[in-house]
Every structure is written in C-alpha cells, then in structure tokens.
N, C-alpha and C positions, 0 to 999 in steps of 0.2 A: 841632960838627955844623952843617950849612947851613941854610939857614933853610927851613919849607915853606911853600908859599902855595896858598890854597885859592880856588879859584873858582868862580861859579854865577851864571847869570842870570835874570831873571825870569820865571815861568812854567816854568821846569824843576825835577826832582825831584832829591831827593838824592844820585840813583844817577848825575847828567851834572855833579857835583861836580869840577874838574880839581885836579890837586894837582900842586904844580910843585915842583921843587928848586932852589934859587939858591944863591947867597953870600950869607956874614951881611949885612947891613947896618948903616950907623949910625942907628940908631930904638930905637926901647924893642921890650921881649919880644918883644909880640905886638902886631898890629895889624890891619884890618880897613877894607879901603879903599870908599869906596863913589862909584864917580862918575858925580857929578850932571849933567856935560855929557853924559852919554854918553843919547842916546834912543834911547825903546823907542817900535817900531811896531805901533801898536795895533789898525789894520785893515788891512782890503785898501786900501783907498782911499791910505792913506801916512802918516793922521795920527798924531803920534808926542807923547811928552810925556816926563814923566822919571819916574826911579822914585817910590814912594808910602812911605811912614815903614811899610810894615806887608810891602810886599813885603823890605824890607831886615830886617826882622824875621824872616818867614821864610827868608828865604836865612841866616840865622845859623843859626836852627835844626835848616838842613838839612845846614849844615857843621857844626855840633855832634854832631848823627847823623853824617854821614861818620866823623868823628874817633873817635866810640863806636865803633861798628862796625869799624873796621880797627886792624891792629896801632898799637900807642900805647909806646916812641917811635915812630916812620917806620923803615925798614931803611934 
C-alpha cells in the first residue's frame, strides 16, 4: 500500500486537512513533519514568525480527527 500524508496549516480546521498519496518511503511507519523554516504571516502589515509548540499540537489533533472520521484503511 502507498504511503498517506496528511496536511494542515496553521489557523485552519480540520475540514482543509489535504491527504496526499505517494510511494512508500525509506523512514519508519509513520511520521509527522513539521517545518520550522516555513513562516506564518501574522498581520497585514507582513510580520511573520514560525510556528508555536501548541499550534503543532493542534494540527495533530486535527489530523487525528481527519483520520477518525474517514474510511480507515485509505481506498
């Protein structure tokens, strides 16, 4: 079976979760990427910083829900 990979960014809900299909990879099971060069813009103005230890928490949560919620394996 391929591998699924789940994604979510900051400030969005669980419902704009993307689920991608790949080829396996060489890596363990499961994994859960989180990156930190990547900035988020915080106002209008442009300032930007990186993610918070608690927004990556919720985006787990929210891909925990995804995965409840839909067929379990993948089709």
């Amino acid at each position: 079976m391929a591998t699924r990979r789940y994604k979510i960014s900051p400030g969005e809900t669980e419902f704009a979760v993307v689920e991608e299909v790949g080829a396996a990879t060489n890596s363990d099971t499961c994994e859960f990427t989180v990156d930190l060069a990547t900035s988020i813009v915080t106002d209008p103005s442009g300032s930007t910083r990186t993610i918070s230890k608690n927004e990556v928490l919720i985006a787990l949560s929210q891909i925990e829900n995804w995965i409840i919620s839909h067929n379990w394996p993948p089709a």
